[in-house]
C-alpha positions in Angstrom: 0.0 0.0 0.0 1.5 3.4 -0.9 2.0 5.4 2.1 0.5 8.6 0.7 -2.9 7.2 -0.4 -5.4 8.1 1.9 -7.3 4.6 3.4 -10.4 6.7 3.5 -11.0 9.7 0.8 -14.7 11.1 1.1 -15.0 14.1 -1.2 -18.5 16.2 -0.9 -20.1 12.7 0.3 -24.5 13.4 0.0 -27.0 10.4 0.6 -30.6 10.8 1.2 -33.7 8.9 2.2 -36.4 10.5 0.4 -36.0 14.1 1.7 -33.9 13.4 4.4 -30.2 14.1 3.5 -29.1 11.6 6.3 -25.1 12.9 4.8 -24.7 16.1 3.2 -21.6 17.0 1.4 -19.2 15.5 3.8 -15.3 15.2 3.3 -13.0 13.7 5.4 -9.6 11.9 5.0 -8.1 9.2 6.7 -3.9 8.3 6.7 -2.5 5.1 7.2 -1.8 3.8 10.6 -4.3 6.1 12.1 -7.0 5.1 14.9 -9.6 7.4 13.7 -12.6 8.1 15.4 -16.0 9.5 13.8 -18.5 10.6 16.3 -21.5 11.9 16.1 -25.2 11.4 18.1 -27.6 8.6 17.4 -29.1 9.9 13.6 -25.8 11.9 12.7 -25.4 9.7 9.3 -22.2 7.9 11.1 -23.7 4.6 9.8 -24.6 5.5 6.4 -21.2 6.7 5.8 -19.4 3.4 6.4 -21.8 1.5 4.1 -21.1 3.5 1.3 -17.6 3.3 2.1 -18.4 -0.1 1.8 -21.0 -0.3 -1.3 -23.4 -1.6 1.0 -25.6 1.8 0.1 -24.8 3.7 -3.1 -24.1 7.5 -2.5 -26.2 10.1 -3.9 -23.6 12.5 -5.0 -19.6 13.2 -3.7 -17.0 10.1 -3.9 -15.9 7.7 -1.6 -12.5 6.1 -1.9 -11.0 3.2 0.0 -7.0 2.4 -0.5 -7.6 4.8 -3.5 -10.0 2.7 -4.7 -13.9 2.8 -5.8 -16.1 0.8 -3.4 -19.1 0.5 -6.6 -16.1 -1.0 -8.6 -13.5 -2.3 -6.9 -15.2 -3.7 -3.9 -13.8 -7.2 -3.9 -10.0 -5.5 -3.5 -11.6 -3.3 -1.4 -13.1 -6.0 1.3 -10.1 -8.1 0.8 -8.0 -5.9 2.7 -10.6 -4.5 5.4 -12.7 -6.3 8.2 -16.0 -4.6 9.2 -18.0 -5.3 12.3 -21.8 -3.2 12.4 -23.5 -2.3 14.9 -25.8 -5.2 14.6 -24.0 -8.8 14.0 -26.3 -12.0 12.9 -24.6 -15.3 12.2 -26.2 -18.7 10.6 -27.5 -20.0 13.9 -27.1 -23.6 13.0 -23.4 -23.1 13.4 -21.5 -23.4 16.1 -18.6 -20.7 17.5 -15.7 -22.6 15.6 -17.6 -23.1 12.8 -18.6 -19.6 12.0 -15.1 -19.0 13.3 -13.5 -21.6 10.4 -16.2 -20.1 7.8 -15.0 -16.9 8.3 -11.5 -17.9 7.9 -12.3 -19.7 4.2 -12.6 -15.9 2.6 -9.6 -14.8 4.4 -5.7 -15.7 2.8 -4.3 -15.2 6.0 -5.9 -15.9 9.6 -4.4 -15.7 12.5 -4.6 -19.1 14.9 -2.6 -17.4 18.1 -5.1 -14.5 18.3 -8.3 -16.3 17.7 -7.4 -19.1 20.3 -6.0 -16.1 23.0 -9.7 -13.9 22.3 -12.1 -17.4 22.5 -9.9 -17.7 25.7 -10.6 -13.9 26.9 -14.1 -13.6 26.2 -14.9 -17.3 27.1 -16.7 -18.0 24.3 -17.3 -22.3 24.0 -16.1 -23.5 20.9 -18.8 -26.0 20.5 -21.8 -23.4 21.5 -23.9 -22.7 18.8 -24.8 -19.3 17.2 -28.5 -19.0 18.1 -27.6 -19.7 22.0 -25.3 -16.5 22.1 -26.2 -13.4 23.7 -26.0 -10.0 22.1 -22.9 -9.6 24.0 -21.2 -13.1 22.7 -22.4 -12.1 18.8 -20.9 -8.7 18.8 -17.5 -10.6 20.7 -17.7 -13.5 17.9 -17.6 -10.9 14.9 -15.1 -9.3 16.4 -12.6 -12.0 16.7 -13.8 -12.7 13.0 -12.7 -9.3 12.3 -9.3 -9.4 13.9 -7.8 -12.5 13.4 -7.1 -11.9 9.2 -5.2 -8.6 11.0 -6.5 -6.4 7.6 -5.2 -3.3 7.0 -8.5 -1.4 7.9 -10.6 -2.4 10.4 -13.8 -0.9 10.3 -15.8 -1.0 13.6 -19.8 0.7 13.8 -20.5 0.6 17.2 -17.8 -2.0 18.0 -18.4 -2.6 21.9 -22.2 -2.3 21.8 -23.9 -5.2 24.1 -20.6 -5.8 25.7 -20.2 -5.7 29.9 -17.8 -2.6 30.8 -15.3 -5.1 31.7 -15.3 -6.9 28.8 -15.4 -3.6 26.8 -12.3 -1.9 28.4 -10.7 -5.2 27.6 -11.0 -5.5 24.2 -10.6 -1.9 23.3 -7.1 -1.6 25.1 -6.0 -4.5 24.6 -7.2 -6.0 21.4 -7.6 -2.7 19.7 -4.7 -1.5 21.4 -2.7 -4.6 19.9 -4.1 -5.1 16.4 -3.0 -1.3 16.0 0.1 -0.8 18.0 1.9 -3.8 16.2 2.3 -2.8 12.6 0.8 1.1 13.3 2.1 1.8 9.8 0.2 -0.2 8.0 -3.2 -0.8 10.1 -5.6 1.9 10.4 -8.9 2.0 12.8 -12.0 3.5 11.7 -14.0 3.6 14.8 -17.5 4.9 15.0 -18.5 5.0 18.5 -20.6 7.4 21.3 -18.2 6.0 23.9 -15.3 8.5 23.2 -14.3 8.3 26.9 -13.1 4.7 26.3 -11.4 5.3 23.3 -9.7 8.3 24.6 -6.0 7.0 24.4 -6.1 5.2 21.7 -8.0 7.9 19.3 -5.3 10.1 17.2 -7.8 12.2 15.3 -11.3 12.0 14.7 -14.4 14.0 12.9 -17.7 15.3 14.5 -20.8 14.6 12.3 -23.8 16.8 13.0 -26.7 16.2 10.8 -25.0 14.6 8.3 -22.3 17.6 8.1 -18.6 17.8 9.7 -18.5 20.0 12.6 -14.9 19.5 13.7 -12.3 17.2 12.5 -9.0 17.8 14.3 -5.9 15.8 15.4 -6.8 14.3 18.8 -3.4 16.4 20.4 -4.9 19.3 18.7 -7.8 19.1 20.0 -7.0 18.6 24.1 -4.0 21.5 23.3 -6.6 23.9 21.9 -9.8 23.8 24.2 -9.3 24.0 28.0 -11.7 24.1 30.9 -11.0 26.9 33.0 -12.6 27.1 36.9 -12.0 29.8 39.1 -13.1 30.5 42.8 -13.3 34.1 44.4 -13.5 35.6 47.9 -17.1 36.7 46.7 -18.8 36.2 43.2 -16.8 38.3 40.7 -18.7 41.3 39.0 -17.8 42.9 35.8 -15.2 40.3 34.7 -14.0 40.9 31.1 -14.6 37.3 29.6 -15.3 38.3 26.1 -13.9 35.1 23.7 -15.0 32.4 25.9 -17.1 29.8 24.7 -19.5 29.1 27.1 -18.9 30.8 30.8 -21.1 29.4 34.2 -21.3 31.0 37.3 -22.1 29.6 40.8 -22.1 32.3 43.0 -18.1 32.8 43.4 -17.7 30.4 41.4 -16.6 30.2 37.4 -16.1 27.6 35.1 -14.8 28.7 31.6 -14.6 26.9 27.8 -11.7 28.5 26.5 -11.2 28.0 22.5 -7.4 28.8 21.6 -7.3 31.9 24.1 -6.9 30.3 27.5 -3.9 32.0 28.5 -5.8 35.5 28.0 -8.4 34.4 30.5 -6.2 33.5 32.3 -3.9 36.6 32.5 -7.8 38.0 33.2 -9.0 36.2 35.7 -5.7 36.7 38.2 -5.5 40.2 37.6 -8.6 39.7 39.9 -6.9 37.4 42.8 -8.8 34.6 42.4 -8.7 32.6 45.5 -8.2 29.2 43.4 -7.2 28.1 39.4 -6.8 25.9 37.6 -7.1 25.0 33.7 -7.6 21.3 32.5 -7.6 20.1 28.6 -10.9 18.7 27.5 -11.1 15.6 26.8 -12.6 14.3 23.3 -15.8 13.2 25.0 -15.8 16.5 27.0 -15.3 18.2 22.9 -17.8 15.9 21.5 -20.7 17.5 24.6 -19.3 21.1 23.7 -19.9 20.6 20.1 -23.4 22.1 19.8 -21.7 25.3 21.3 -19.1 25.6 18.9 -21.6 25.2 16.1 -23.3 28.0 17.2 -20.2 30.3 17.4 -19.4 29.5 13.6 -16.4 27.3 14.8 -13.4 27.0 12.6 -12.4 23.9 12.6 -8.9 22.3 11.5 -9.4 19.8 8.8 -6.0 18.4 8.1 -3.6 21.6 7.1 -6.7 23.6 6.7 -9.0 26.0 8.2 -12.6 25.7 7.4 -15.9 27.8 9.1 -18.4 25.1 9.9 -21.8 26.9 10.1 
């Protein structure tokens, strides 16, 4: 794979239902080796992006791009190279674990034995069990084991840890994540669509915020955390007349502040002890703490960083 083709190139993406334009015009890019996440609520179009990426849903207008490729007529070399778990995993119950495990593996010119016997192991799936006995839980564990073990290039997860206990989540998203990723980060690449950001918060190294189908913020994860701070101040008594123009969102509890600060915390900052505050302090925020924000900085016209440019999301 040439290192300077995008894995994912969307370019003015649309798709509608009907009149609903469930993705309007969106454009994203993704590089090799990253673990990228795309966020967005319940509705956003998160899920009808990856199945045109995919050809599982024909866009409307825009193009979609996957190793360089075209899903509508490449998609054979396209899946070849890529493993994709939905959000919603159904196997052919009269199989058992191992079965679905070794049909799986018949597609697949390389399949790895080590990992599939270590995650049967970790999630304690039985071997012998059927597929119509498993629990949501077990399914969404099964496809992703069936997702992992061919160790693609792209792994493409919709909801990846949906169904699965907290323990078991944390699990396989640092460590089986974690390891498919971390031991050839060159060459894999993670596309991760997810609403629990705060679990993949260390393993996330940029991501995209889709609002209505559109691109709010798309940022380098670093980027991110440097560039929006939480500010909270405490006074002898509640602080009048405070000069706090260029915050994003400011809250007051009585002497109490706490402060969004978009790219300009040190100026609040400078402000807030020229008024000898009794306590401060100034924290990054983390993605999941970005992703709640959002609807603010939509409001405010944000300008967000798309790669090596600037572009007014309104």
């Amino acid at each position: 794979m040439e290192t300077d083709t995008p894995v994912i190139e969307l370019n003015h993406l649309t798709r509608r239902y009907g009149k609903l334009e469930a993705v309007n015009g969106l454009s994203l890019e993704v590089r090799p080796g990253r673990c990228y996440g795309f966020f967005g609520r319940n509705g956003a179009g998160k899920t009808t992006t990856i199945k045109c990426l995919l050809n599982l849903l024909r866009p409307d207008s825009g193009t979609a791009r996957v190793f360089g490729l075209d899903p509508q007529r490449q998609e054979v070399a396209i899946k070849s190279r890529l493993s994709y778990v939905p959000d919603s995993v159904a196997f052919y119950p009269w199989m058992t674990v191992n079965q679905t495990l070794e049909f799986l593996a018949s597609f697949r010119p390389r399949w790895n034995r080590e990992i599939e016997a270590d995650l049967l192991r970790r999630f304690q799936l039985d071997p012998a069990q059927k597929a119509s006995n498993l629990s949501k839980g077990q399914k969404t564990q099964l496809a992703l084991i069936g997702a992992v073990c061919p160790e693609p290039e792209l792994l493409v997860l919709d909801e990846p840890t949906s169904g699965l206990d907290p323990i078991v989540r944390r699990e396989f998203i640092q460590t089986v994540i974690g390891a498919y990723h971390g031991s050839d980060p060159e060459r894999r690449t993670v596309f991760v669509s997810t609403h629990l950001i705060s679990e993949f918060e260390g393993l996330i190294d940029q991501f995209t915020i889709l609002e209505q189908g559109r691109e709010l913020l798309t940022m380098a994860a670093e980027d991110a955390r440097e560039r929006f701070r939480k500010i909270r101040a405490s006074f002898p008594q509640a602080p009048a007349g405070l000069d706090l123009s260029g915050a994003l969102n400011v809250r007051q509890s009585g002497r109490d502040l706490e402060i969004l600060a978009d790219g300009n915390s040190e100026q609040l900052l400078e402000r807030l002890r020229a008024r000898q505050p009794e306590e401060l302090r100034c924290d990054s925020l983390t993605l999941e703490e970005i992703f709640v924000t959002a609807g603010t900085l939509a409001k405010v016209g944000f300008q967000a960083v798309s790669g090596e440019k600037e572009t007014l999301r309104k």
